[in-house]
PyMOL commands that place a pseudoatom at each C-alpha (Angstrom):
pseudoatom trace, name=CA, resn=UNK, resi=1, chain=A, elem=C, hetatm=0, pos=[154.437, 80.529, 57.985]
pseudoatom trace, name=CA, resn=UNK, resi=2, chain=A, elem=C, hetatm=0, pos=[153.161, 78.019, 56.248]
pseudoatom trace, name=CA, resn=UNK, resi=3, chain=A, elem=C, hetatm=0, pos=[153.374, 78.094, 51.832]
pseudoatom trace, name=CA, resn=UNK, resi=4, chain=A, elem=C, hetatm=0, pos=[149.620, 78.794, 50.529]
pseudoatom trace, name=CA, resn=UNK, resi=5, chain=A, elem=C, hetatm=0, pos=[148.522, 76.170, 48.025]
pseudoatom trace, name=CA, resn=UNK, resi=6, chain=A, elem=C, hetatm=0, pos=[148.687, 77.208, 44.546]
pseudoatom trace, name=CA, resn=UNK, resi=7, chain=A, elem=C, hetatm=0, pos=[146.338, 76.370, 41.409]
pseudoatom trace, name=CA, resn=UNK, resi=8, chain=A, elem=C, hetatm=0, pos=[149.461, 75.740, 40.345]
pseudoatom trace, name=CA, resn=UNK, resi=9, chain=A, elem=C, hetatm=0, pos=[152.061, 74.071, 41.618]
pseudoatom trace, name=CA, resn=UNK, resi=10, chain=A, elem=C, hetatm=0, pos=[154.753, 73.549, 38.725]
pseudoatom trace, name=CA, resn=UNK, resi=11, chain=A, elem=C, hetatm=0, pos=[157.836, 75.456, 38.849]
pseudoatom trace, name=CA, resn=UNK, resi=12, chain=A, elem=C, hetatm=0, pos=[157.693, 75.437, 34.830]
pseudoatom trace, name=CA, resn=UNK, resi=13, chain=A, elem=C, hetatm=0, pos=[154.403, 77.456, 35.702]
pseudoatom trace, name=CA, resn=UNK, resi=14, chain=A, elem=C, hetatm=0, pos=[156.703, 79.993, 37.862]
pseudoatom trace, name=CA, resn=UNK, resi=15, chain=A, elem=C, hetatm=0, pos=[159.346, 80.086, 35.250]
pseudoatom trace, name=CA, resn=UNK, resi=16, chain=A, elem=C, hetatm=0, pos=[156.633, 80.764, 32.799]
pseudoatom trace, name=CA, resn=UNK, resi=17, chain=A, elem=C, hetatm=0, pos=[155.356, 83.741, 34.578]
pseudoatom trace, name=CA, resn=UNK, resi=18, chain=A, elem=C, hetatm=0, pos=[158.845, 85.080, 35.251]
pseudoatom trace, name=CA, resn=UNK, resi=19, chain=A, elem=C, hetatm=0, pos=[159.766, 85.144, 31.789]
pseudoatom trace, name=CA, resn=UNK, resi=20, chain=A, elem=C, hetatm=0, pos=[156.565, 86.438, 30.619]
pseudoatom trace, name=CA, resn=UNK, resi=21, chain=A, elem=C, hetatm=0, pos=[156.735, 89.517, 32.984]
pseudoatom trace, name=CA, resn=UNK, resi=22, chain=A, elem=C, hetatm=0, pos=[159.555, 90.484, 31.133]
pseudoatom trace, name=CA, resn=UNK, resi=23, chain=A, elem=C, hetatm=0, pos=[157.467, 90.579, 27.688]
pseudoatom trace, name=CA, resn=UNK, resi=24, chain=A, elem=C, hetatm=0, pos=[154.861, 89.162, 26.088]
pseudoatom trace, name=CA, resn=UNK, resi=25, chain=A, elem=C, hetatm=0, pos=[156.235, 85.890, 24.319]
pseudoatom trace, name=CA, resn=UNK, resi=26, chain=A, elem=C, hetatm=0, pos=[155.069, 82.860, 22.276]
pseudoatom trace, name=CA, resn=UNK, resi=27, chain=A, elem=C, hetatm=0, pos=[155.470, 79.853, 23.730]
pseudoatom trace, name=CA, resn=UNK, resi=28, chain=A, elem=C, hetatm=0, pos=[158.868, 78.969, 21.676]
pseudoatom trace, name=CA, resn=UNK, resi=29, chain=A, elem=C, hetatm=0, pos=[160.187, 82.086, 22.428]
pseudoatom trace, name=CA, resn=UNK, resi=30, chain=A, elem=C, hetatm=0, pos=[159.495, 81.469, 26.262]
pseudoatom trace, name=CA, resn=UNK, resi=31, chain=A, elem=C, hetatm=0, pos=[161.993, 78.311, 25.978]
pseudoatom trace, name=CA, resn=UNK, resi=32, chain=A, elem=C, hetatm=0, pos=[164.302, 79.922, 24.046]
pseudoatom trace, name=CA, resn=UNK, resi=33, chain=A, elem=C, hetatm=0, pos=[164.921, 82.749, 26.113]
pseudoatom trace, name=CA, resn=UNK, resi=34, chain=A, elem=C, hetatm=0, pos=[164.604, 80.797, 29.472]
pseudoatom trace, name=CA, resn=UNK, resi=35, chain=A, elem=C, hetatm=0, pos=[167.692, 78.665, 28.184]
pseudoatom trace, name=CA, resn=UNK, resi=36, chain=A, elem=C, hetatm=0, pos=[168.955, 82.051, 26.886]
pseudoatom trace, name=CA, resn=UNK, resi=37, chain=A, elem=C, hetatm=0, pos=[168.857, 82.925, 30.399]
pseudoatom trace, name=CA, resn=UNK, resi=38, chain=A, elem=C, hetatm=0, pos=[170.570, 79.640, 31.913]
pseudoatom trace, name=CA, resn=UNK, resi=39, chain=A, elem=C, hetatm=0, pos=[167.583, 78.847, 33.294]
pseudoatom trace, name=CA, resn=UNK, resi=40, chain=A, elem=C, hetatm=0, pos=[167.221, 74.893, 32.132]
pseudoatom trace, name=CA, resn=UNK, resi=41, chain=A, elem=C, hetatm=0, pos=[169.840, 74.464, 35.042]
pseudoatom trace, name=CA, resn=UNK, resi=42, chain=A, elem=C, hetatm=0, pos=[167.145, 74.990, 38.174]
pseudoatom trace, name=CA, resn=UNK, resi=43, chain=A, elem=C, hetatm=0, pos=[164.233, 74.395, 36.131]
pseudoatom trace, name=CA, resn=UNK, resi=44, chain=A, elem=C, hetatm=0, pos=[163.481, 70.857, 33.926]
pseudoatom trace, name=CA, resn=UNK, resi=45, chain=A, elem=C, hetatm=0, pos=[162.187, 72.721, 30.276]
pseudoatom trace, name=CA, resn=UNK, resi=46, chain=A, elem=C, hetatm=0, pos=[160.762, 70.981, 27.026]
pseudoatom trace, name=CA, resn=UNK, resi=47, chain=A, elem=C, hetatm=0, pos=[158.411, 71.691, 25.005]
pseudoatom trace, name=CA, resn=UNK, resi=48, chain=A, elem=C, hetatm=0, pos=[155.654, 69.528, 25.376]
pseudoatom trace, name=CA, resn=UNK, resi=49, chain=A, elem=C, hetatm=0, pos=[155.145, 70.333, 29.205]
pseudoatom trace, name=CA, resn=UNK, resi=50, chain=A, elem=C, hetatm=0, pos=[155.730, 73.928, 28.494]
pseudoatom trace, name=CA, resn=UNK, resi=51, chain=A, elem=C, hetatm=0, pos=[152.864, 74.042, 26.011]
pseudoatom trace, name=CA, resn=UNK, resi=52, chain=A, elem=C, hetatm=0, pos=[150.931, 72.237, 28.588]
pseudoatom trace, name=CA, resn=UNK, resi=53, chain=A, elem=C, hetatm=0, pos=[151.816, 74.906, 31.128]
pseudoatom trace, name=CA, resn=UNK, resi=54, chain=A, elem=C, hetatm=0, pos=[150.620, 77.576, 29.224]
pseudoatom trace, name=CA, resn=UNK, resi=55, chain=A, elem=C, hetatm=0, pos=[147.622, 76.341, 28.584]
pseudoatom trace, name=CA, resn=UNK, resi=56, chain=A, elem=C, hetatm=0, pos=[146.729, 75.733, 31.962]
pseudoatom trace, name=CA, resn=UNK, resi=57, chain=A, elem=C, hetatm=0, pos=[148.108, 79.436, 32.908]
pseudoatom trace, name=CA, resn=UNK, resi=58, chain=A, elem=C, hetatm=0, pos=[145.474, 80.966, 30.566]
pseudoatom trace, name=CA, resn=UNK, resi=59, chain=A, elem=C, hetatm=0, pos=[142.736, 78.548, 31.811]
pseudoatom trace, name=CA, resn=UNK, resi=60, chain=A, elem=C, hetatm=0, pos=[143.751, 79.670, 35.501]
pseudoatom trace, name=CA, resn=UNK, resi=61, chain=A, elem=C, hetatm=0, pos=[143.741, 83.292, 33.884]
pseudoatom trace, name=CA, resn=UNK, resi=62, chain=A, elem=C, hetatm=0, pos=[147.145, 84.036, 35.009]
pseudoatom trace, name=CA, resn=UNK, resi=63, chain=A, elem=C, hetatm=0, pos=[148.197, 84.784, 31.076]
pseudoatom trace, name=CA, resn=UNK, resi=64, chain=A, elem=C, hetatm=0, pos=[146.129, 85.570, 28.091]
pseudoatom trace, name=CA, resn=UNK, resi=65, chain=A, elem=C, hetatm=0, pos=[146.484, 85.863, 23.960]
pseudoatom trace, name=CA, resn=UNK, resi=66, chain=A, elem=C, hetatm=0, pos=[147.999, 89.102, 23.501]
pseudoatom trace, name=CA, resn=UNK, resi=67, chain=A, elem=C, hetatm=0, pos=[148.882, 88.792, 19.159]
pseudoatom trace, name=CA, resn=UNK, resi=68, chain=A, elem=C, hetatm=0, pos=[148.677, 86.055, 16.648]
pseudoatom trace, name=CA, resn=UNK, resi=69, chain=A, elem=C, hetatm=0, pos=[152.186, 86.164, 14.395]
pseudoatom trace, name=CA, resn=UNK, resi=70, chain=A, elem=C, hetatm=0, pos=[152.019, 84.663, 11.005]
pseudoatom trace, name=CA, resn=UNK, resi=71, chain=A, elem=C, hetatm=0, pos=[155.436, 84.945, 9.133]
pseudoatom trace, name=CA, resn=UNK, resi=72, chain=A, elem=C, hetatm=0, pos=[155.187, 83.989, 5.514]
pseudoatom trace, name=CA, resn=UNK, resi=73, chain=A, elem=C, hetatm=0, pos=[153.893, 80.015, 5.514]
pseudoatom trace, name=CA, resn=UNK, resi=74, chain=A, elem=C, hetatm=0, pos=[155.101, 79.258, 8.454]
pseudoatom trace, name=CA, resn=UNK, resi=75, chain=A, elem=C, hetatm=0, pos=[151.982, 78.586, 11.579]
pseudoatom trace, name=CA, resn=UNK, resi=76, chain=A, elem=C, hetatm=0, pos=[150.674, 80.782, 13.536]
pseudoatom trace, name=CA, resn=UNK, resi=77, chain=A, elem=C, hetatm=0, pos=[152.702, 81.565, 16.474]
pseudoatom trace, name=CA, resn=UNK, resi=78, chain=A, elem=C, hetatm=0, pos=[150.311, 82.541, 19.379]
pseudoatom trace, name=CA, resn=UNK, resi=79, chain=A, elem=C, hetatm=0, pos=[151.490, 85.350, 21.884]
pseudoatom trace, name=CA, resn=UNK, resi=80, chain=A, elem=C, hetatm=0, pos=[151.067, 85.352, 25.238]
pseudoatom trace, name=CA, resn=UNK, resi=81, chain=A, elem=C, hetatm=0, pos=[150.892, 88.209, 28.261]
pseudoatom trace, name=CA, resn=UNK, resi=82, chain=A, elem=C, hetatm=0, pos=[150.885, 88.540, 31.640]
pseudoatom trace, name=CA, resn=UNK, resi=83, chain=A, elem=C, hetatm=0, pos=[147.544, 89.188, 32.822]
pseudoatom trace, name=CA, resn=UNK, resi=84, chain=A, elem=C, hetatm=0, pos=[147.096, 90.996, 36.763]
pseudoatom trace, name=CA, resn=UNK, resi=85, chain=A, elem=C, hetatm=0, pos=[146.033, 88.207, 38.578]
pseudoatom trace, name=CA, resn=UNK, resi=86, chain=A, elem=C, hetatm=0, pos=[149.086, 86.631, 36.571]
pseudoatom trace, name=CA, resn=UNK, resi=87, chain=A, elem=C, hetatm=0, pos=[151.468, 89.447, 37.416]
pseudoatom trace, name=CA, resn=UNK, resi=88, chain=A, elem=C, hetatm=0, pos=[149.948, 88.650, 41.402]
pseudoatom trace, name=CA, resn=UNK, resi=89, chain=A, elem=C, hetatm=0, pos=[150.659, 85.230, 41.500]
pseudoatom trace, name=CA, resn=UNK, resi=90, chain=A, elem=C, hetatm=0, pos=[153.764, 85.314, 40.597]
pseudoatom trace, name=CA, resn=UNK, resi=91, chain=A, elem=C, hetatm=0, pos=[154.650, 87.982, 42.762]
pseudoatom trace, name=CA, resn=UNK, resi=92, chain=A, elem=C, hetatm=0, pos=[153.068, 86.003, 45.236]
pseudoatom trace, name=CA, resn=UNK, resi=93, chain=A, elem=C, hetatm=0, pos=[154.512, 82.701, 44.789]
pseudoatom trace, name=CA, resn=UNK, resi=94, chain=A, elem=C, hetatm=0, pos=[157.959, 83.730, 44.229]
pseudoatom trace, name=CA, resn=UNK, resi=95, chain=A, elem=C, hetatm=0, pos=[157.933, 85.908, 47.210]
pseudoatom trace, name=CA, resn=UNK, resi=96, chain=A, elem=C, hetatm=0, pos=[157.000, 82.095, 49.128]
pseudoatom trace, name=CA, resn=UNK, resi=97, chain=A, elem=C, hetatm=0, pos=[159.550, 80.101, 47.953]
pseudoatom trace, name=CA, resn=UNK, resi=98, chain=A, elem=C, hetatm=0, pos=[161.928, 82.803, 49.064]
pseudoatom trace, name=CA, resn=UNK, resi=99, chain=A, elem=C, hetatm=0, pos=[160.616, 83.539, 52.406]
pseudoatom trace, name=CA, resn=UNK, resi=100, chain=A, elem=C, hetatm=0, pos=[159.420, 80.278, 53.325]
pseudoatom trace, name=CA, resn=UNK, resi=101, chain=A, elem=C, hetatm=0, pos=[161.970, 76.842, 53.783]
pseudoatom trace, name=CA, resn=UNK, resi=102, chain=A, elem=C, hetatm=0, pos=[159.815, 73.828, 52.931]
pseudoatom trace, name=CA, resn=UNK, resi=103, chain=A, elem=C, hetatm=0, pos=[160.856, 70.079, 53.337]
pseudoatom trace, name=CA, resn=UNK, resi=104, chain=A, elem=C, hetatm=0, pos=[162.061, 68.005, 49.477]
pseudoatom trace, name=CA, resn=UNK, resi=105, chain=A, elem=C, hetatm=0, pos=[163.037, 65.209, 49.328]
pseudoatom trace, name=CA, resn=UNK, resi=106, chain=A, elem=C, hetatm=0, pos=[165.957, 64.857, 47.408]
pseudoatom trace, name=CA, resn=UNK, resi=107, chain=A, elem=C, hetatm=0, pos=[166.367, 61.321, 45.759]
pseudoatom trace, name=CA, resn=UNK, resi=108, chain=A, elem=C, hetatm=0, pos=[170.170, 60.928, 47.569]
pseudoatom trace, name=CA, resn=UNK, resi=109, chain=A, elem=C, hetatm=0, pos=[168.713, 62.093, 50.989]
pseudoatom trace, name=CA, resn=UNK, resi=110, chain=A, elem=C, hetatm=0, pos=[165.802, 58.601, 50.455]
pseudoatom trace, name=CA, resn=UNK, resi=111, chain=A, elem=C, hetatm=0, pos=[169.159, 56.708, 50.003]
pseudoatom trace, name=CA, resn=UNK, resi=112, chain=A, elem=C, hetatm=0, pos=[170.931, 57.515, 52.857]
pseudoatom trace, name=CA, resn=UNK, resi=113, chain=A, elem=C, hetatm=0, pos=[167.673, 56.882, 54.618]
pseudoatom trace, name=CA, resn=UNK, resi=114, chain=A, elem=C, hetatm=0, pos=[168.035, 53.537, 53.610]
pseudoatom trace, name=CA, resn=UNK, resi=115, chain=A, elem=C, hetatm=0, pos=[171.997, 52.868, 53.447]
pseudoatom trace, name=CA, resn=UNK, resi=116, chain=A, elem=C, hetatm=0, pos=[171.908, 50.151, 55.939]
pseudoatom trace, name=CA, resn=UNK, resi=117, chain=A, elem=C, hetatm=0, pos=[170.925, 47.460, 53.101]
pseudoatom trace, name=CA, resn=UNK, resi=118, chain=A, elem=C, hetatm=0, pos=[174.020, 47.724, 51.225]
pseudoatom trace, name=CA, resn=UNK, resi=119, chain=A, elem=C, hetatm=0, pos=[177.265, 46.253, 53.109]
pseudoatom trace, name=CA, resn=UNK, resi=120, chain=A, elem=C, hetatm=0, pos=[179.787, 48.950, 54.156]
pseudoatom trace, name=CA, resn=UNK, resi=121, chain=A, elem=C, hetatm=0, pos=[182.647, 47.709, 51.633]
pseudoatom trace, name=CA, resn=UNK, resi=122, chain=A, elem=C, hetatm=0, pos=[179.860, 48.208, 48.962]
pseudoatom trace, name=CA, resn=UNK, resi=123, chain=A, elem=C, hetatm=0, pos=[178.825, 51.737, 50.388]
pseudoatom trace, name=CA, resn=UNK, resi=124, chain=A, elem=C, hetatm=0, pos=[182.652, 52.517, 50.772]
pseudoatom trace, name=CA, resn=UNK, resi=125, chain=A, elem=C, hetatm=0, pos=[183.074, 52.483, 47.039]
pseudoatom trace, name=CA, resn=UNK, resi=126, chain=A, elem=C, hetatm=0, pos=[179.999, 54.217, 45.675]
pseudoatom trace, name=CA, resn=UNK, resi=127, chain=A, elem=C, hetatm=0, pos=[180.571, 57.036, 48.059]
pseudoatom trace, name=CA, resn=UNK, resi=128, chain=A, elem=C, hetatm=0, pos=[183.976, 57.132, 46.725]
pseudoatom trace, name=CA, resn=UNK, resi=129, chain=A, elem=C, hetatm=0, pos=[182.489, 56.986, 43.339]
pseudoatom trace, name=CA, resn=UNK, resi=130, chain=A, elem=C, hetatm=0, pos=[179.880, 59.890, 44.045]
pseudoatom trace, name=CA, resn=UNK, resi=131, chain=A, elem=C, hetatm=0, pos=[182.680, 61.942, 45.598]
pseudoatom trace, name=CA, resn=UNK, resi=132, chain=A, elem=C, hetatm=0, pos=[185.086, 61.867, 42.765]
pseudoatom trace, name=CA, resn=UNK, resi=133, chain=A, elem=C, hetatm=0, pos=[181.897, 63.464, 40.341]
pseudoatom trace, name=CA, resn=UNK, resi=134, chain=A, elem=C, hetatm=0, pos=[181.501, 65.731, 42.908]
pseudoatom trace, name=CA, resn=UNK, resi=135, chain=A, elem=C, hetatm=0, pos=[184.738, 67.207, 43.033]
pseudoatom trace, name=CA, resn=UNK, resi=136, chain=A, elem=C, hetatm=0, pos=[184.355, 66.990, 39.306]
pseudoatom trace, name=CA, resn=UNK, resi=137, chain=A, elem=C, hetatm=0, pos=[181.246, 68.848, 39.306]
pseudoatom trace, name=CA, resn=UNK, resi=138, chain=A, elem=C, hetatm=0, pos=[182.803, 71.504, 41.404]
pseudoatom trace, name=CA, resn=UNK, resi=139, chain=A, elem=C, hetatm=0, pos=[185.666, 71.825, 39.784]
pseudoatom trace, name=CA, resn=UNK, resi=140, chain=A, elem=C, hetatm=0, pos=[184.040, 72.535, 36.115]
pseudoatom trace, name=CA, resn=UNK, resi=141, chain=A, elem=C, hetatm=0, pos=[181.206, 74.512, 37.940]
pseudoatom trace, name=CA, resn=UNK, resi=142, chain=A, elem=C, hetatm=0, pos=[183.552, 76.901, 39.487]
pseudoatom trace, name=CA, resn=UNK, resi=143, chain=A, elem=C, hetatm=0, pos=[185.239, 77.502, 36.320]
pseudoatom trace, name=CA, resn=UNK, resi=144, chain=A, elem=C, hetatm=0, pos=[182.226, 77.976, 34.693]
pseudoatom trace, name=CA, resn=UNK, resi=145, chain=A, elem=C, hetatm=0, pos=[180.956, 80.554, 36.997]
pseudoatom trace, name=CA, resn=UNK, resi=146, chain=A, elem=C, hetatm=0, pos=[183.912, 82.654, 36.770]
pseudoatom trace, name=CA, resn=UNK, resi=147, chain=A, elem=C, hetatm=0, pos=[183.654, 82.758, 33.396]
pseudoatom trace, name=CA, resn=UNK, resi=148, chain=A, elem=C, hetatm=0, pos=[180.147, 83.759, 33.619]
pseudoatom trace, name=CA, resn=UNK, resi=149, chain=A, elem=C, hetatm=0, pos=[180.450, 86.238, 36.230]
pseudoatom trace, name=CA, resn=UNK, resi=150, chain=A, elem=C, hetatm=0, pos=[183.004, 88.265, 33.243]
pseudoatom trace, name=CA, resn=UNK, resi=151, chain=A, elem=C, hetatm=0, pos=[180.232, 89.103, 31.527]
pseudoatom trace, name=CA, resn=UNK, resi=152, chain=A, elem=C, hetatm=0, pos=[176.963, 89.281, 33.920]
pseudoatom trace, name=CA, resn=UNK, resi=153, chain=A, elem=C, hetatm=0, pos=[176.340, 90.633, 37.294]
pseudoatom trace, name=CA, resn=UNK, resi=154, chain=A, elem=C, hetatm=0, pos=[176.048, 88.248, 39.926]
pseudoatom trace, name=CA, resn=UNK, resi=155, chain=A, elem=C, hetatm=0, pos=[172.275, 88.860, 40.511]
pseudoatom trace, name=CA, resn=UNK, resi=156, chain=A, elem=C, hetatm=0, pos=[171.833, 86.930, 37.294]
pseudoatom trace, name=CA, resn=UNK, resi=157, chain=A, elem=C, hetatm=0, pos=[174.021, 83.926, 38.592]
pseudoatom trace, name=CA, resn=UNK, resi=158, chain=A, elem=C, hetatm=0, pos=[173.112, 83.522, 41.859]
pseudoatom trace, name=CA, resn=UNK, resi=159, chain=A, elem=C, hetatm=0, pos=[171.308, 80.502, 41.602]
pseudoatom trace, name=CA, resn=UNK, resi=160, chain=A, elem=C, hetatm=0, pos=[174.323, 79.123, 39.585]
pseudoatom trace, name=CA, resn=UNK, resi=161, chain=A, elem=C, hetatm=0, pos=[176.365, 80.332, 42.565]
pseudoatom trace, name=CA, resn=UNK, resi=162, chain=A, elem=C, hetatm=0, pos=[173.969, 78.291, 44.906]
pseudoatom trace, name=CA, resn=UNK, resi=163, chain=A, elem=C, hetatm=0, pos=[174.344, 75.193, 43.157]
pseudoatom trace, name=CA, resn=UNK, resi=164, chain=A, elem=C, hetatm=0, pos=[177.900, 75.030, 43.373]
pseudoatom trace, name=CA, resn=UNK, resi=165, chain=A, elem=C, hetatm=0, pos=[178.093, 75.992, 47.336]
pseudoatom trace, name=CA, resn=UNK, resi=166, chain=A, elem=C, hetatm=0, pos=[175.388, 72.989, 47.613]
pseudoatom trace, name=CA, resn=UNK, resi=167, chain=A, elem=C, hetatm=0, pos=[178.078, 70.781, 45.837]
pseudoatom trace, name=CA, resn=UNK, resi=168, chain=A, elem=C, hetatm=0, pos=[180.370, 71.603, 47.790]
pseudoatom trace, name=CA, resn=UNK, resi=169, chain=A, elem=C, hetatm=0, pos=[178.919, 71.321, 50.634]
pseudoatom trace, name=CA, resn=UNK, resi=170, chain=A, elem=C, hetatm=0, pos=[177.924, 67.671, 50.130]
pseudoatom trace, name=CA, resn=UNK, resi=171, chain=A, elem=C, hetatm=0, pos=[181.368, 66.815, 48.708]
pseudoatom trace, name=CA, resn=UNK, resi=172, chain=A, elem=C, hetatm=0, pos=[182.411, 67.804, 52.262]
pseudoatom trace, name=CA, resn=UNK, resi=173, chain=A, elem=C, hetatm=0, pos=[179.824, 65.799, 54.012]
pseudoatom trace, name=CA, resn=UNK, resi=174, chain=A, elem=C, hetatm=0, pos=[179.819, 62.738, 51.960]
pseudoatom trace, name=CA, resn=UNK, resi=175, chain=A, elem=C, hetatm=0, pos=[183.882, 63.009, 52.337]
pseudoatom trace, name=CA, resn=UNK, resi=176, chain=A, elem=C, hetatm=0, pos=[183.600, 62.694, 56.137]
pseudoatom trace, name=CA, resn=UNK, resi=177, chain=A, elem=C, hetatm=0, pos=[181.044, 59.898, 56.183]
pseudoatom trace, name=CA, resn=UNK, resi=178, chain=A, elem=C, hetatm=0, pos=[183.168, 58.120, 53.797]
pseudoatom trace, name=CA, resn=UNK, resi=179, chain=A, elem=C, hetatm=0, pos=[186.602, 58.115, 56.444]
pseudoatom trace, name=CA, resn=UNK, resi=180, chain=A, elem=C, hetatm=0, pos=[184.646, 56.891, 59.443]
pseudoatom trace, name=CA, resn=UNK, resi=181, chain=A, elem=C, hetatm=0, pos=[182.941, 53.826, 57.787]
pseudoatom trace, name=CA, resn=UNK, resi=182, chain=A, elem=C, hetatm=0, pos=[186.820, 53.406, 56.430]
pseudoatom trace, name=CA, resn=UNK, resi=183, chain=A, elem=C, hetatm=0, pos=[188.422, 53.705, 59.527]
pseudoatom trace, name=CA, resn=UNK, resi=184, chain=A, elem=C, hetatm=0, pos=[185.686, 51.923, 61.808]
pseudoatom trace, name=CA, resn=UNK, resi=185, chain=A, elem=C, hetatm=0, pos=[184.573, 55.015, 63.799]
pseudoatom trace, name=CA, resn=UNK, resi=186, chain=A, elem=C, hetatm=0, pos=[180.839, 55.728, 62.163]
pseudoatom trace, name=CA, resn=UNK, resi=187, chain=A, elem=C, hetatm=0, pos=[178.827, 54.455, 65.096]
pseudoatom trace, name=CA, resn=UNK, resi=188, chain=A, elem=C, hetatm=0, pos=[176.905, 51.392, 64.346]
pseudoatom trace, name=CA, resn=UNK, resi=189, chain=A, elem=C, hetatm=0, pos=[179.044, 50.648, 61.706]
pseudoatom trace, name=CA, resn=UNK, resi=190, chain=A, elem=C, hetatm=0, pos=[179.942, 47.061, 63.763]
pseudoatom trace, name=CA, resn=UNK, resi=191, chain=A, elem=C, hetatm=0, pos=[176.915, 46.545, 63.713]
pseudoatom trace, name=CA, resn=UNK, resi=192, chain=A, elem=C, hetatm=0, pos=[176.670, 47.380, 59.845]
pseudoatom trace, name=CA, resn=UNK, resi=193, chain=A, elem=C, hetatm=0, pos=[178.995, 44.854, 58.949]
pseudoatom trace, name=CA, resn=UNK, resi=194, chain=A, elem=C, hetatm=0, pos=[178.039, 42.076, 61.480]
pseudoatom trace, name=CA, resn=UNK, resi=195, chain=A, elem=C, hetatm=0, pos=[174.407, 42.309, 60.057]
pseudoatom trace, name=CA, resn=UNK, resi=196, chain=A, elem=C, hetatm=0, pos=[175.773, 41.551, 56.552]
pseudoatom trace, name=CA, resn=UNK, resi=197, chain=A, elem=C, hetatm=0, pos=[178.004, 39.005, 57.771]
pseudoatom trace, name=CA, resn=UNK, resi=198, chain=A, elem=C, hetatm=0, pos=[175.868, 36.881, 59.971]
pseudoatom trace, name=CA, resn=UNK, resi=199, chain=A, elem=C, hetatm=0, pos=[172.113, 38.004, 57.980]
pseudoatom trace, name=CA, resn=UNK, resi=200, chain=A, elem=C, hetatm=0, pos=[171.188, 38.532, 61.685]
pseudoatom trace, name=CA, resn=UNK, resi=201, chain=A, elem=C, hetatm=0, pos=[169.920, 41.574, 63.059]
pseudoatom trace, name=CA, resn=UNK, resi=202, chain=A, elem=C, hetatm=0, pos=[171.391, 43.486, 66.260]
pseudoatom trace, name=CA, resn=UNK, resi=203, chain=A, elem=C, hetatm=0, pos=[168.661, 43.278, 69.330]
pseudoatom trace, name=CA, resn=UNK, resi=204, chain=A, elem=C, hetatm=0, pos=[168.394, 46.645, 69.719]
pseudoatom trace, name=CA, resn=UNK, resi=205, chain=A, elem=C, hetatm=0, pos=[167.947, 47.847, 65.867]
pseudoatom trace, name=CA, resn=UNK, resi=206, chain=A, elem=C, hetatm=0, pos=[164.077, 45.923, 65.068]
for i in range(1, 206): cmd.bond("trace and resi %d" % i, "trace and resi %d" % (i + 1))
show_as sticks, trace
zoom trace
């Protein structure tokens, strides 16, 4: 089943809505709370695209001006609600992303795509590089999350939780590539070198 195409398609816009069904918020407050929350490590917040986002949720109907604050001299603060088409969509659009795997394109997955330009001594040590922060990253995000999981229920960290397996998971991967370019037994990886060697390209490659 396919993902429906959204008037949206932001996941600021989602995280918007999320944190909005919880209460009605200004748009300050909104950031606050979604880093609060720990949610600036799945979803990229500042303020200039969040204002943005709002802006566009009203125009899309999906929130709406609920109280102007004024404390003292400061500006007005603006207060936004969920509306019901709001309250739909994200019900909606969450429920997709959920259900429904969909192809990224993560930035390291275009590199492997196109490893073959780098010589294998080269690739050798920039794995080696990535893996060591990796196993950094792991390390300090599995102490983290331990931590975390003292104090909150692990509903509230499983994205946290997913990040971490993901890390580890290519830490493994990237671990195995690196010993068979080492030791010679990546297929191709003749090849590899001979093409860096000679500047000519194998027959059956182009």
């Amino acid at each position: 089943m396919p993902v429906r195409r959204r008037k949206l398609s932001n996941p600021l816009a989602l995280a918007v809505l999320t944190t909005l069904w919880q209460k009605p918020m200004h748009p300050y407050e909104i950031a606050q709370t979604m880093r609060q929350q720990g949610k600036d490590a799945s979803t990229k917040i500042n303020y200039g695209s969040l204002y943005t986002v709002v802006q566009n949720l009203q125009k899309h109907g999906f929130v709406e001006v609920t109280d102007v604050e004024r404390q003292g001299n400061r500006p007005e603060r603006t207060v936004y609600g969920l509306t019901e088409a709001g309250r739909e969509e994200m019900t909606e659009w969450l429920s997709d992303l959920v259900a429904v795997p969909v192809k990224e394109f993560p930035i390291f997955e275009t590199a492997l795509s196109l490893l073959g330009a780098l010589p294998p001594d080269d690739v050798v040590r920039l794995l080696a590089e990535r893996l060591d922060t990796l196993e950094v990253e792991v390390a300090s995000g599995r102490g983290a999350l331990d931590k975390l999981c003292e104090t909150l229920p692990r509903l509230f960290l499983v994205e946290n939780e997913y990040q971490l397996h993901m890390a580890e998971a290519q830490a493994e991967w990237v671990r195995g590539l690196l010993e068979e370019i080492k030791k010679g037994s990546l297929p191709g990886v003749e090849q590899w070198r001979r093409l860096h060697e000679t500047g000519e390209w194998p027959p059956d490659v182009i």
